[in-house]
C-alpha angles and dihedrals in degrees: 000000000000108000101174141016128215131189122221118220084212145334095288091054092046086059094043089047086047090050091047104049119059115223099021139148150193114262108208117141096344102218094129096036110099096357119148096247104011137141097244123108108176142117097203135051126214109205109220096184121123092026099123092248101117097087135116108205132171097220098180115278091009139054106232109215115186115228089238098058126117140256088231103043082053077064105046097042117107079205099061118086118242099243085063095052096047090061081046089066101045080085095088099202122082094199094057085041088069089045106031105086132209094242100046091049096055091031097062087049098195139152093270103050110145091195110028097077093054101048093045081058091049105060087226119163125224136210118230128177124197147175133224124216092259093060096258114151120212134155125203136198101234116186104241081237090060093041084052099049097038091040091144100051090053085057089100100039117086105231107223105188149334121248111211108193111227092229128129095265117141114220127174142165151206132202120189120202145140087250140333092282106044115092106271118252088209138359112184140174147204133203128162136135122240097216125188113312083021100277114164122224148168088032123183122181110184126183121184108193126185113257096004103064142241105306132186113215095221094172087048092054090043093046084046087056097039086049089236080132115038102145135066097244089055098055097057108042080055099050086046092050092046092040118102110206124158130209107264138149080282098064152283125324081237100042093059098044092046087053093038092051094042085057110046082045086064095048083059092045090054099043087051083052093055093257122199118264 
């Protein structure tokens, strides 16, 4: 449980506030700080409010999204593609959407993330900053992929924003649950091009199960590109086969992976279609 806030000057301070206080953790929107049942195990909150982080630019070939900024205002940007704002939108209450931040969504990286999924399968890249113990800045570009697979040893870097490429790249996204507000059994995504002679490329196929994680099904994506899988069907019966789930309160093992694979089969389904971004 939070014992005690503290409010960063500026992004250096917040990690040397971070380095210098165990257990610690970032506070951005809070929605998952001191909640019966969250995610959350620290003693001291770092305030990231009034850094400057809460801005949606078009900054050329990307769309810069500031980790502070808010679910909702995903949703109201005209900047902001639509596939984002869908998963926005997967966060039921209006009230936690204006609280509830982009960073803090992909940061935490759990298995009811309404936004991880997504921006894996976006190839997205995100800015971190960082300081070392002898007080040195620096801030690095991370692929979201590499963000995703090394996620422990980002524990002690501030992520300052998300860079979406502006490229022609279809991503979508399903989330299944009893109702907007009950946890998700399974939120998955799809991203891949279609490129000339309809050769698919640059595929991403991201499952986030309750109680297994957020996974990404590497051998599906190869087998996609190698055009092992070209159907529907066999995408499906592969992701369900590649797919780990456990019995829990939210449902069967088989269960999640039966409505994690039908859905990432219609993602397919849709991007062979021509499917909007």
């Amino acid at each position: 449980m939070i014992q005690e806030y503290l409010v960063a000057s500026n992004i250096a301070d917040a990690l040397t506030l971070k380095r210098n206080n165990a257990r610690s953790v970032w506070f951005a929107g809070g929605t998952e700080i001191n909640r019966m049942g969250g995610t959350v195990d620290a003693k001291v909150g770092i305030a990231l409010k009034g850094l400057g982080l809460d801005q949606i630019v078009d900054d050329g070939p990307v769309i810069r999204i500031g980790a502070m900024v808010s679910l909702q205002a995903l949703i109201d940007s005209p900047l902001v593609p639509q596939w984002l704002k869908d998963a926005a939108r997967y966060c039921g209450s209006y009230t936690r959407r204006h609280m509830a931040t982009i960073g803090g969504n992909l940061a935490l990286m759990n298995d009811h993330s309404f936004l991880a999924p997504a921006l894996l399968a976006s190839r997205c890249t995100l800015v971190t900053a960082n300081v070392t113990e002898g007080g040195a800045y620096s801030e690095d570009e991370v692929p979201v992929r590499e963000y995703y697979t090394y996620h422990k040893q980002h524990a002690t870097t501030l992520l300052l924003a998300i860079l979406l490429p502006k490229d022609k790249r279809y991503v979508g996204s399903r989330r299944y649950a009893l109702s907007v507000q009950n946890r998700s059994a399974a939120t998955v995504a799809f991203g891949a091009m279609m490129g000339e002679a309809l050769v698919i490329s640059h595929v991403r196929v991201v499952a986030a199960i309750h109680g297994s994680g957020v996974q990404r099904l590497t051998d599906v994506e190869n087998a996609i590109e190698s055009g092992e899988l070209s159907s529907r069907e066999d995408v499906q019966l592969a992701a369900s086969q590649a797919l780990e789930a456990v019995d829990d309160f939210v449902g069967s093992r088989e269960y999640k992976r039966y409505i994690a694979a039908e859905g990432i089969g219609q993602l397919f389904g849709e991007f062979l279609k021509g499917g909007a971004r």
